[in-house]
N, C-alpha and C positions, 0 to 999 in steps of 0.2 A: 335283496335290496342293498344301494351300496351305504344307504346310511344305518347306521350301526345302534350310537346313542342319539335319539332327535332331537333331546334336550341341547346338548352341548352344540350340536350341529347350527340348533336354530341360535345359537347365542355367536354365532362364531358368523353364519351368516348375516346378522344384524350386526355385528362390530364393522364387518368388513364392507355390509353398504354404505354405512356409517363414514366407516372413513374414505368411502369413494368420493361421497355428497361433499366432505370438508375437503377433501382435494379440488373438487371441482371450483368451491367457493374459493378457494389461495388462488386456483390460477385466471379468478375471473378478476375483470378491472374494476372492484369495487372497494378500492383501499385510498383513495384521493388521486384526485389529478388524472384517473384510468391507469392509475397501476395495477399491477395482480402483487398478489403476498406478498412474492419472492422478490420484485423489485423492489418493493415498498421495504422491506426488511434490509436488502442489501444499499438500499439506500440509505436507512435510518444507521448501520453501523458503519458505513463512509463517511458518515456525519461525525460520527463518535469517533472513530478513531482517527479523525482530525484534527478534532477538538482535543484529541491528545499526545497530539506529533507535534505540537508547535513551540519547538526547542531554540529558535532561530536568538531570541534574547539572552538565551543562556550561553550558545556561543558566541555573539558577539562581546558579550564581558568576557570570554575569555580570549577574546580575538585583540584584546585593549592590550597587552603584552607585545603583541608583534609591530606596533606602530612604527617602529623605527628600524626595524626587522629589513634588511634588502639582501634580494637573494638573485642570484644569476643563474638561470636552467636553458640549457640547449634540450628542446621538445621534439620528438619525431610524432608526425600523426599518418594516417592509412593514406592517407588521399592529401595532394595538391590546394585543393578546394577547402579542406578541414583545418588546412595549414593557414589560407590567408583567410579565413573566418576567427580563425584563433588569435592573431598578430591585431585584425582590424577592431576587436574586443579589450584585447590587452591595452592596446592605446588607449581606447576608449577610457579604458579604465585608469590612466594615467598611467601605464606602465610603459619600458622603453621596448620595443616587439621588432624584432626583423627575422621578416620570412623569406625563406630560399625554400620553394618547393613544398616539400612533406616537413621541413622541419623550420622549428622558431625557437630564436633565440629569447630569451624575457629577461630583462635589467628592471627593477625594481622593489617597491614598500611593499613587504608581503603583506602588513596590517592594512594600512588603506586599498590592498587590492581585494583581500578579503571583505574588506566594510561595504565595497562596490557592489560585489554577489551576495554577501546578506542584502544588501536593500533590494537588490533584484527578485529576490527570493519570496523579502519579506510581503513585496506590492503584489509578487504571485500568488502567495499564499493568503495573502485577502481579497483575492478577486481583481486585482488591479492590473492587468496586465497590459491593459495599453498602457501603460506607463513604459514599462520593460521595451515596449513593441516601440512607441516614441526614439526611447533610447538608440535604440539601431536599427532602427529602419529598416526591421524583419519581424514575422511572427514571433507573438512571445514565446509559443513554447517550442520553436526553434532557437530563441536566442538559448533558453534556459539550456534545452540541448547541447550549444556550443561551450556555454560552461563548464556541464558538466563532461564535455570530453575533453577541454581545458583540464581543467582539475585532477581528472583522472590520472593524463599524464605528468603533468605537475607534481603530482605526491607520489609516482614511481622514480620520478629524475630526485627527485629531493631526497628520500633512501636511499638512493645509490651514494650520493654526496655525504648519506651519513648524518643529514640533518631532521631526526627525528621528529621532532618538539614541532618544526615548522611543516614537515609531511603530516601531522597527526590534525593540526589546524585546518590545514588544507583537504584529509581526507575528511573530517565533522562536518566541514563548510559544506562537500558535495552529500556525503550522506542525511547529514539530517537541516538539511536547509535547501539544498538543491533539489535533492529525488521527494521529498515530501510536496514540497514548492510546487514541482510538475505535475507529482501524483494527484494531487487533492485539488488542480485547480478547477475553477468553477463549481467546488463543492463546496457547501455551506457547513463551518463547524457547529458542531452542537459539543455541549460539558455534558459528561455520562450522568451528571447528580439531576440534569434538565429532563434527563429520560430514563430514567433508574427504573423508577414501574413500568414502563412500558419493554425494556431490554430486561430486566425479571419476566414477565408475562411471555414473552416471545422464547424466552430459555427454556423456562415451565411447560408451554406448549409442545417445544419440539420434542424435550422431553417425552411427555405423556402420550403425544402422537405417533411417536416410533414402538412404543409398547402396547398403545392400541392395535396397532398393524401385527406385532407381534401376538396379542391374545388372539383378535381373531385368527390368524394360522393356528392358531397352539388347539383353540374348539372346532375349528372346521377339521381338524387333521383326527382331534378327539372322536370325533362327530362319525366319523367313516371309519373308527377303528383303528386308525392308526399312531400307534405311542410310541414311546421307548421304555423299554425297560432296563436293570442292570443286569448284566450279564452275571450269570453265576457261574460262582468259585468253584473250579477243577479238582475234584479231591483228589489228592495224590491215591493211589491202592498201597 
């Protein structure tokens, strides 16, 4: 017979139906709204880590330095099309934009053009995007798009020029006010203190649940005789 010890056999096969049933129950939609687990979970730390990306106040005080800041960047972008999306924003934004082709020239406040993209940022990242979409007469999260590949080239042209302080402004603006702004929109923030037991319970589980899976192999493997031992030491002669 290929079961060896029954005891451990049988303990290993009850772990591991065990954790079949509790797999079955994550992937079923009985978590709200017909989620299964896993969304409900990856939903709940979307929440949370938005609730903790929202830096946007922090650089705008630091963005109160550039106000009088004007900077002149000759821009190259990939495409024709990217070039007069760029130029017809920069206006927008009160800046002075003349496009030829793939590239735009920009004459202006680098502080007030930045104050522009935080509030665009800021309406995105609380859900407000017709607001953004108002603004230019395109999807928000293509306007945000044309920002951030604004921005991008903007804080490459500004290093070359050697003008650090005003690239570093410009790269915080798109990283953590732009790409959060996109990422997270239509996602509701939640503070990690609002859901502390429930993000402990969820950690504690997954925990426990990977070492479940692990004992049952560990008794069913028992079970049938199969262990490991340590190898013994070679004695020299």
């Amino acid at each position: 017979m290929i079961v060896k010890h029954a005891k451990t056999f049988s303990i290993g096969v009850v772990l591991a139906l065990s954790f079949l049933c509790v797999l079955g129950v994550i992937f079923s939609p009985v978590f709200g709204d017909g989620k299964n687990g896993l969304v409900y979970a990856d939903d709940m730390f979307n929440k949370l880590s938005k609730g903790s990306s929202y830096f946007i106040p922090k650089i705008a005080k630091s963005n109160e330095k550039f106000a009088g800041t004007i900077i002149t960047a000759s821009m190259k972008f990939d495409k024709p099309e990217q070039g007069a999306g760029a130029a017809r924003f920069l206006a927008a934004a009160g800046a002075e934009a003349k496009n030829e082709g793939v590239e735009v020239t920009v004459n202006g406040n680098l502080g007030a053009l930045m104050a522009k993209v935080l509030q665009d940022s800021d309406d995105m990242f609380k859900n407000e995007g017709k607001k953004v979409a108002d603004r230019y007469g395109v999807d928000e999260k293509e306007a945000m798009t044309t920002w951030w590949g604004i921005l991008k080239v903007m804080d490459k042209e500004l290093k070359k020029q050697g003008k650090i302080e005003e690239s570093k402004i410009v790269s915080d603006v798109m990283k953590k006010a732009v790409e959060p702004a996109f990422n997270f929109y239509k996602i509701e923030a939640q503070k990690v203190t609002e859901k502390a037991g429930t993000m402990t319970g969820l950690l504690v589980f997954y925990v426990a649940y990977t070492m479940w899976w692990g004992f049952a192999i560990f008794f069913l493997f028992d079970g049938v005789g199969l262990t490991m031992k340590k190898a013994k030491v070679k004695k020299e002669v």
